[in-house]
SEBABA-398941 format. One record per residue (C-alpha): residue in three letters; z, x, y. Coordinates in Angstrom, 2 decimals, decimal comma. Layout:
SEBABA-398941
type / Z / X / Y
ALA / Z / X / Y
...
//
This chain:
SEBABA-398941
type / Z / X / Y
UNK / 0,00 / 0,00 / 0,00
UNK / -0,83 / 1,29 / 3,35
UNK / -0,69 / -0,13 / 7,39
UNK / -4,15 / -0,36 / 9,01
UNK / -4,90 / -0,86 / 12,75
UNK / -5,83 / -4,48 / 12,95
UNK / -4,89 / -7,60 / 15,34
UNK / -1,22 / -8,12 / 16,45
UNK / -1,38 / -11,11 / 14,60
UNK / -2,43 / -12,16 / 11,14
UNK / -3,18 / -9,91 / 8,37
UNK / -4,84 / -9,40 / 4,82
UNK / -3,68 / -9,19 / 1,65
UNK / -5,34 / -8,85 / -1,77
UNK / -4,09 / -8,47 / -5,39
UNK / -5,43 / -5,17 / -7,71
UNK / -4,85 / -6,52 / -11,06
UNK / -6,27 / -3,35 / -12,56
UNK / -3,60 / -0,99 / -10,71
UNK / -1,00 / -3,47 / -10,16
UNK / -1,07 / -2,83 / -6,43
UNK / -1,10 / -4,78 / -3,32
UNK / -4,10 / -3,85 / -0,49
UNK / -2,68 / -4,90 / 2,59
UNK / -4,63 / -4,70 / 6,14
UNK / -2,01 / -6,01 / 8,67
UNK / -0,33 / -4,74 / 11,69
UNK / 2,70 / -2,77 / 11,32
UNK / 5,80 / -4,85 / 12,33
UNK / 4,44 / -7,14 / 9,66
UNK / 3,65 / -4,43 / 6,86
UNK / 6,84 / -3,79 / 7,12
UNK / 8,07 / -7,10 / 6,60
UNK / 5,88 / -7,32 / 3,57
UNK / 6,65 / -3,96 / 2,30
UNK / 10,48 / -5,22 / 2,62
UNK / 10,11 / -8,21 / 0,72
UNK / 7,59 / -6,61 / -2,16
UNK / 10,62 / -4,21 / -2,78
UNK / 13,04 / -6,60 / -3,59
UNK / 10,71 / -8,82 / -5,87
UNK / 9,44 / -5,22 / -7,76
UNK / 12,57 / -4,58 / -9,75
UNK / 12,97 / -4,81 / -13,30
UNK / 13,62 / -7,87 / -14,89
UNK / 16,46 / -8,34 / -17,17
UNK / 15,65 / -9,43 / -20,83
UNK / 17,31 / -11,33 / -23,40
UNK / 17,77 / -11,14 / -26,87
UNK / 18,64 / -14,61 / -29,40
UNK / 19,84 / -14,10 / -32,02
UNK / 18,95 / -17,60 / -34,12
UNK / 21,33 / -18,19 / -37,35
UNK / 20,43 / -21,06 / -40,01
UNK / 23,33 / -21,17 / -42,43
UNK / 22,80 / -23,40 / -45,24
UNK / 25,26 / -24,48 / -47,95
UNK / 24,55 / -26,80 / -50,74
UNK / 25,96 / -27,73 / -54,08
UNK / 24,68 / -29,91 / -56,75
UNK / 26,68 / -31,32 / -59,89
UNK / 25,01 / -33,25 / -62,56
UNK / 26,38 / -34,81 / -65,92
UNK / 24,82 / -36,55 / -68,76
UNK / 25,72 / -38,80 / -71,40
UNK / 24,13 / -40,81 / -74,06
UNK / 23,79 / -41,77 / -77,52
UNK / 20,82 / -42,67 / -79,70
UNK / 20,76 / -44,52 / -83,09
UNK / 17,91 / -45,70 / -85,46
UNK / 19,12 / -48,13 / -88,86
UNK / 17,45 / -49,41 / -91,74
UNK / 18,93 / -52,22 / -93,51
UNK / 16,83 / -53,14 / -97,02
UNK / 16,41 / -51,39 / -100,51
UNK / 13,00 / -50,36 / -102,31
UNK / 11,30 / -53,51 / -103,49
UNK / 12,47 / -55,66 / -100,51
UNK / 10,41 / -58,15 / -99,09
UNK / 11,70 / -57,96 / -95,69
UNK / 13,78 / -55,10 / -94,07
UNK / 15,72 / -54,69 / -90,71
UNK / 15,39 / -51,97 / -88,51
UNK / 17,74 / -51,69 / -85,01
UNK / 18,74 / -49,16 / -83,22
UNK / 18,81 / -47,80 / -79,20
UNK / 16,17 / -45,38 / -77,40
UNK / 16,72 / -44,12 / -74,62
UNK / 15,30 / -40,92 / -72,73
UNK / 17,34 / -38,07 / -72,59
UNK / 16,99 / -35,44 / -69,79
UNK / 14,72 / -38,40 / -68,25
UNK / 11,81 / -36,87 / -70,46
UNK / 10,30 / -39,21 / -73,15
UNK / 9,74 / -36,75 / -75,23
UNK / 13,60 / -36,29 / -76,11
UNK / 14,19 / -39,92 / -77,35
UNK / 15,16 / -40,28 / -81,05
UNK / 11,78 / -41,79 / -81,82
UNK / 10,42 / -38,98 / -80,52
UNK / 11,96 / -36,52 / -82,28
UNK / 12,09 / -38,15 / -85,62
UNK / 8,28 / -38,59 / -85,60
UNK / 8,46 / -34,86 / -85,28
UNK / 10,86 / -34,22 / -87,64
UNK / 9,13 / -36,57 / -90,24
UNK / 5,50 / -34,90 / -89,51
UNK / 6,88 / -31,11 / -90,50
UNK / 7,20 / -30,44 / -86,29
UNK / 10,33 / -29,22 / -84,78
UNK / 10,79 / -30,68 / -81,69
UNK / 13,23 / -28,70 / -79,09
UNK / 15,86 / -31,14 / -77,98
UNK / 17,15 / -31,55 / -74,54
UNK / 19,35 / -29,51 / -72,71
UNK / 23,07 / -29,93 / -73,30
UNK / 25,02 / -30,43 / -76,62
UNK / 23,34 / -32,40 / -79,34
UNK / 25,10 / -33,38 / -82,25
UNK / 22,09 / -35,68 / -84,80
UNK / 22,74 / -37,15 / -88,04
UNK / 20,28 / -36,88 / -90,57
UNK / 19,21 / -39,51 / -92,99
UNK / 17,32 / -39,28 / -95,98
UNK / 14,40 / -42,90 / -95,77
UNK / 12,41 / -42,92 / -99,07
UNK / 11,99 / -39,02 / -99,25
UNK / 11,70 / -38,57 / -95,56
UNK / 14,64 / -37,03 / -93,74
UNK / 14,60 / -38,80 / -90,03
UNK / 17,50 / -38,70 / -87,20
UNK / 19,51 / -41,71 / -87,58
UNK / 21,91 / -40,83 / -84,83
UNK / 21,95 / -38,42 / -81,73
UNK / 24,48 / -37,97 / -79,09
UNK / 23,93 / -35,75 / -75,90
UNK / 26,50 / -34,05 / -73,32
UNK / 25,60 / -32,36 / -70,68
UNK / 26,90 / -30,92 / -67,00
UNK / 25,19 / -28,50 / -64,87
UNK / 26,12 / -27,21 / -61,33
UNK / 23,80 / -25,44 / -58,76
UNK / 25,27 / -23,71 / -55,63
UNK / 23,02 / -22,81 / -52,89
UNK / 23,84 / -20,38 / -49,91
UNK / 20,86 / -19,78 / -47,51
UNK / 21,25 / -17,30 / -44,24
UNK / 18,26 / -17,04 / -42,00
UNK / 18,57 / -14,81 / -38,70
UNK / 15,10 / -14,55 / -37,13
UNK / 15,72 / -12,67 / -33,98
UNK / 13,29 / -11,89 / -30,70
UNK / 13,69 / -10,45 / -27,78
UNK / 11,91 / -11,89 / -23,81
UNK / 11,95 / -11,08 / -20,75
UNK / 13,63 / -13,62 / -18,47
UNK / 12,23 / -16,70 / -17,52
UNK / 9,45 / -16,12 / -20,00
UNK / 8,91 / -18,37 / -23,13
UNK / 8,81 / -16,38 / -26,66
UNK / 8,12 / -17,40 / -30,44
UNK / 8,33 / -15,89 / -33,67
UNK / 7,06 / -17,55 / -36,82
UNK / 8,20 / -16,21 / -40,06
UNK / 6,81 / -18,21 / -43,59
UNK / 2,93 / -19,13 / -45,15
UNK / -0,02 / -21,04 / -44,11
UNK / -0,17 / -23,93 / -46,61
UNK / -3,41 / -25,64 / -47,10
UNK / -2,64 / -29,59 / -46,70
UNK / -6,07 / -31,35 / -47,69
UNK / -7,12 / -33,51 / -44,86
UNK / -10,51 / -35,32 / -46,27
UNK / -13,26 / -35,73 / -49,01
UNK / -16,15 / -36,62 / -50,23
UNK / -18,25 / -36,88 / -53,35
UNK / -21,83 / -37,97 / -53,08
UNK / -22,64 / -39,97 / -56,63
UNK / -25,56 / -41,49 / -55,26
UNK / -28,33 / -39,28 / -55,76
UNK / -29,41 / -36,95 / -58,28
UNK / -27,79 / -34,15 / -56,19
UNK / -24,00 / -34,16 / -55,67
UNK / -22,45 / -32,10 / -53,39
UNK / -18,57 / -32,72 / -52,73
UNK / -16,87 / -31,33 / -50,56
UNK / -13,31 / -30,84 / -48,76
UNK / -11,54 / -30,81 / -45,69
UNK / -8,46 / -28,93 / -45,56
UNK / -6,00 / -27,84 / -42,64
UNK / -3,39 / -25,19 / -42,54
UNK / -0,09 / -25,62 / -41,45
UNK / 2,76 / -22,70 / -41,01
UNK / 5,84 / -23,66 / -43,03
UNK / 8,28 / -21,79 / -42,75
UNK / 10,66 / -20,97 / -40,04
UNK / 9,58 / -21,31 / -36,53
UNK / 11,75 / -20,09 / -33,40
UNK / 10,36 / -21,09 / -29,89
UNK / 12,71 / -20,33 / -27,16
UNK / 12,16 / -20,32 / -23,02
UNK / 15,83 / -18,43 / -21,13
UNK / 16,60 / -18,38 / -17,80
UNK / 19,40 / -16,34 / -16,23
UNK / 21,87 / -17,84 / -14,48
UNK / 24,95 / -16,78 / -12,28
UNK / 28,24 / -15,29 / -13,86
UNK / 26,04 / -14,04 / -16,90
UNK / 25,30 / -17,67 / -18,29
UNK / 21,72 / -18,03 / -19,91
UNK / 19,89 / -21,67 / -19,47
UNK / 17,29 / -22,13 / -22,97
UNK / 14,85 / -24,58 / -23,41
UNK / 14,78 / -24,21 / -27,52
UNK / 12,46 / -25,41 / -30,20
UNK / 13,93 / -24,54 / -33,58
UNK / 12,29 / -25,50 / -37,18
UNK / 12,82 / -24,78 / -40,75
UNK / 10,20 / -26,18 / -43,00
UNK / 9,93 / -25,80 / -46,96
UNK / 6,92 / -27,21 / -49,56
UNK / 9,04 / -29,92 / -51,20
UNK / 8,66 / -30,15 / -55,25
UNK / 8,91 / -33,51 / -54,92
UNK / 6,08 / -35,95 / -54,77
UNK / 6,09 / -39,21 / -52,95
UNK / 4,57 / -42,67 / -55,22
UNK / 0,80 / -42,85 / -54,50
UNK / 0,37 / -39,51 / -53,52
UNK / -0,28 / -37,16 / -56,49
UNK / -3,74 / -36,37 / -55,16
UNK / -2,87 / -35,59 / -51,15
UNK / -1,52 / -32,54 / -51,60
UNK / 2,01 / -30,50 / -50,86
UNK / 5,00 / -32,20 / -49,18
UNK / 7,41 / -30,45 / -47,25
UNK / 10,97 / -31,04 / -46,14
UNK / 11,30 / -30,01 / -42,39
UNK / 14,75 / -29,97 / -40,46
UNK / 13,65 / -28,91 / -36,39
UNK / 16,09 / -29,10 / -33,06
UNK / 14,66 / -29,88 / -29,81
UNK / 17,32 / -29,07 / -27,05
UNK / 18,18 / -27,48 / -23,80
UNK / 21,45 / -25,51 / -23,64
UNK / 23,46 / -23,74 / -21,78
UNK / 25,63 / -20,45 / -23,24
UNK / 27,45 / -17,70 / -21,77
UNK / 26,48 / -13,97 / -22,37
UNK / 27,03 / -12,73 / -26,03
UNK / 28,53 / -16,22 / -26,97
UNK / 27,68 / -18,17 / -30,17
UNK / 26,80 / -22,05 / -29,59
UNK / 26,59 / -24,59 / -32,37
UNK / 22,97 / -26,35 / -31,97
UNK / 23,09 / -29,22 / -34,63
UNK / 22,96 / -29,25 / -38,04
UNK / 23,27 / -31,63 / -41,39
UNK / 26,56 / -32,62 / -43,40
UNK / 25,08 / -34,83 / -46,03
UNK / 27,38 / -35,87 / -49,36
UNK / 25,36 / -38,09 / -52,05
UNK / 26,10 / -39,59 / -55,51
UNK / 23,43 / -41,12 / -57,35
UNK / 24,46 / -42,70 / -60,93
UNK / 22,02 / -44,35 / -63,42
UNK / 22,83 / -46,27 / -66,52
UNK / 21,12 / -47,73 / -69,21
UNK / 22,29 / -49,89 / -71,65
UNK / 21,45 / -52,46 / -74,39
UNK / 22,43 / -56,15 / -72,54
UNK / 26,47 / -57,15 / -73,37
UNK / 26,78 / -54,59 / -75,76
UNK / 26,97 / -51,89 / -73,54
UNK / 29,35 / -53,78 / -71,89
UNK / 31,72 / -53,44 / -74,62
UNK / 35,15 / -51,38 / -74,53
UNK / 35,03 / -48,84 / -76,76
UNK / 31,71 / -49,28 / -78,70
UNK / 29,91 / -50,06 / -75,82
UNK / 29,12 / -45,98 / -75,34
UNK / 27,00 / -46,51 / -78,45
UNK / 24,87 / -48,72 / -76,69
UNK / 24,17 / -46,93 / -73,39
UNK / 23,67 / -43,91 / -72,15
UNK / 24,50 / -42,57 / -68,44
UNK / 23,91 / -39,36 / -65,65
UNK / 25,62 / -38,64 / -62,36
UNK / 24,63 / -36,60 / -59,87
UNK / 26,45 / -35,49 / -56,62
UNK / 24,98 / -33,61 / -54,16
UNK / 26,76 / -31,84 / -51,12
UNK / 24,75 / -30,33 / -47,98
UNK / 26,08 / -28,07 / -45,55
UNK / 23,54 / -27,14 / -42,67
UNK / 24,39 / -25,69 / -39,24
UNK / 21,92 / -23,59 / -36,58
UNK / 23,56 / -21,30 / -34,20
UNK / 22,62 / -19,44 / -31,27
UNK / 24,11 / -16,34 / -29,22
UNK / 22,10 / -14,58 / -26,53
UNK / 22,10 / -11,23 / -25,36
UNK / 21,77 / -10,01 / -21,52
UNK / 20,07 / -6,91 / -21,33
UNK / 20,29 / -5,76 / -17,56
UNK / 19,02 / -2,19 / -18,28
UNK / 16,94 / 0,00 / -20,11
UNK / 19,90 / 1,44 / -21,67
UNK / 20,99 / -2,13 / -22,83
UNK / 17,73 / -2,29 / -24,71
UNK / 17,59 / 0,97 / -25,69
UNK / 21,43 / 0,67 / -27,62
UNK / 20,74 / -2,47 / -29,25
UNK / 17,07 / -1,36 / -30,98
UNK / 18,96 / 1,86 / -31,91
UNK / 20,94 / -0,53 / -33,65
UNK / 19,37 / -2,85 / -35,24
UNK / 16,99 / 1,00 / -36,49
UNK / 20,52 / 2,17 / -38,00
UNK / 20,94 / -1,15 / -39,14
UNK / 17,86 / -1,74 / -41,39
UNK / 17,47 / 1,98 / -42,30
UNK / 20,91 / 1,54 / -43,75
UNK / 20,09 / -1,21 / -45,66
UNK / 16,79 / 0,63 / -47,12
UNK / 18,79 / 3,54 / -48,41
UNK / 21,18 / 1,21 / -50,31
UNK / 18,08 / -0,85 / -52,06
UNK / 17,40 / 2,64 / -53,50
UNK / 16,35 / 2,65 / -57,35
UNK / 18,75 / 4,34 / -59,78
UNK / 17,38 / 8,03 / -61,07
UNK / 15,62 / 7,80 / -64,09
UNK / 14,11 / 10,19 / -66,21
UNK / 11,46 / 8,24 / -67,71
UNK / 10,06 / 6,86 / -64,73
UNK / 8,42 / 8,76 / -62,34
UNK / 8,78 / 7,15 / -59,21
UNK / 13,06 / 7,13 / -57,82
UNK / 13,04 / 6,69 / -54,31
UNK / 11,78 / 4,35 / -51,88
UNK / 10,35 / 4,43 / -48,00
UNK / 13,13 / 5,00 / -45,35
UNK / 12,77 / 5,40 / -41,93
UNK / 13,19 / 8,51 / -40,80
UNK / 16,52 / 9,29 / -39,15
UNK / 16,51 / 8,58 / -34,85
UNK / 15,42 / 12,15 / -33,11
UNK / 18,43 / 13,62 / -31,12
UNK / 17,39 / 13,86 / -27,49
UNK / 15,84 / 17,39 / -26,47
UNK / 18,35 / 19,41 / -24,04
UNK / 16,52 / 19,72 / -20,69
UNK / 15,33 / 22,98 / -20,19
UNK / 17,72 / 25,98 / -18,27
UNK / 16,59 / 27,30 / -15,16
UNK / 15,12 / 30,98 / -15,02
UNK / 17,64 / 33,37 / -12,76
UNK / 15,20 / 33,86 / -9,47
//
């Protein structure tokens, strides 16, 4: 920037994008103006890290009953017999009913039986050995304990995202052309990111508090498949937060999150009989399932005034993750060739400023 002889009043001033420098033509009381305020806006800006922490906690408890019988009432000879007996699936798969897995049994084909303990009776029918009882006990518990921490660092006042999980093809359209003698089908498909997904706008405020504008999701492809849609492709479970906050420097804030607690039992029985006291267990058969969901997002942000600020906390998070790859290491072995794996190198010590040479 540089004063120019020009009129006492009025002035010039044009941008130099490729330089990032001000060409001002204007007289000098008001260059200097200018040249006062330009200082004061030309400092660095302070940056801020987030620090975004998904914690999710889940536990699942299942347990099965149920009890299967097949009878044959008549001898060799008879003219009429009587067959009863219950059927019902076990492990909700068909193929574990005690039909099933006498027809097996009777056609030389063993048939694994479902999870759990099975205790079957075997009964010998004209030569034939076929199940002619099975009972079924099972319990099974799941624990689940998720931490996600995706982290970013922006400059204040300016908006930043960071997008960690796939692209997932969802299909969106098609068409099969039966018509003519050629067919040509065909596909439309559209990619979505599923994963997690931080977006996150701060704005420094007085006393060290940090204003964010926050867009937070965590998005999985579901196993489970809606009725009517086998043919349309994944699902996926999302969970997102939309908010604007308000947190001090360094502090953690709670942004939402999910406390869910569900019990789901089924039963089924033979009608009345099941009903019974006692020997109504040998008529029905039953599974309960409890599920427990523990899901909270947090947030804590991070002033950095200075370039030392910065500087200390990537030296950190370096120490942090290089410590971490020299733990995964792979125990010595003599057989296999290959025992280590990459680490970063170790931070350079900073070089001692030359001495001055004696005039």
């Amino acid at each position: 920037m540089s004063a120019s002889a020009g009129p006492s009043t009025g002035g010039f001033i044009q941008a130099d994008p490729a330089t990032n420098s001000l060409i001002i033509t204007a007289a000098e009381p008001m260059y200097r103006q200018l040249r006062a305020m330009i200082e004061q806006l030309d400092s660095r800006r302070a940056q801020v890290y987030i620090e975004s922490m998904i914690v999710e906690v889940s536990g699942d408890n299942a347990a099965d009953f149920g009890f299967q019988w097949q009878g044959l009432l008549g001898s060799s000879g008879d003219k009429y017999g009587v067959a009863a007996g219950t059927n019902f699936n076990a492990g909700n798969s068909s193929s574990n009913n005690i039909v099933s897995l006498s027809g097996a049994l009777a056609g030389g084909t063993l048939t694994a039986p479902s999870q759990g303990l099975n205790i079957a009776l075997l009964k010998n029918y004209g030569g034939t050995y076929a199940l002619a009882a099975v009972a079924r006990l099972l319990q099974s518990q799941t624990n689940t304990n998720i931490v996600s921490t995706p982290n970013l660092i922006t400059l204040d006042n300016e908006e930043a995202k960071i997008i960690v999980g796939s692209n997932v093809p969802f299909v969106t359209g098609q068409f099969t052309n039966t018509g003519t003698a050629t067919t040509s089908p065909f596909q439309t498909i559209e990619r979505k990111d599923v994963g997690i997904t931080l977006r996150i706008k701060p704005q420094i405020g007085e006393g060290g508090t940090v204003r964010m504008t926050i867009f937070q999701e965590s998005s999985s492809v579901s196993d489970k498949v809606a009725p009517g849609t086998n043919n349309a492709g994944p699902s996926t479970d999302k969970r997102s937060i939309e908010s604007t906050v308000v947190v001090d420097d360094g502090a953690i804030l709670v942004l939402g999150g999910l406390i869910e607690d569900k019990f789901t039992e089924n039963k089924t029985k033979v009608p009345l009989l099941g009903d019974l006291p006692l020997v109504g267990g040998l008529f029905r058969s039953a599974t309960r399932t409890k599920t427990r969901t523990n899901l909270m997002v947090f947030l804590r942000p991070v002033i950095m005034r200075d370039a030392e600020a910065a500087k200390r906390m990537s030296l950190d998070r370096y120490d942090l993750i290089r410590a971490m790859q020299q733990d995964a290491q792979p125990a010595p072995s003599l057989v296999m060739p290959i025992n280590d794996s990459p680490v970063l190198p170790p931070q350079r010590a900073p070089s001692a400023a030359p001495a001055a040479s004696a005039p």
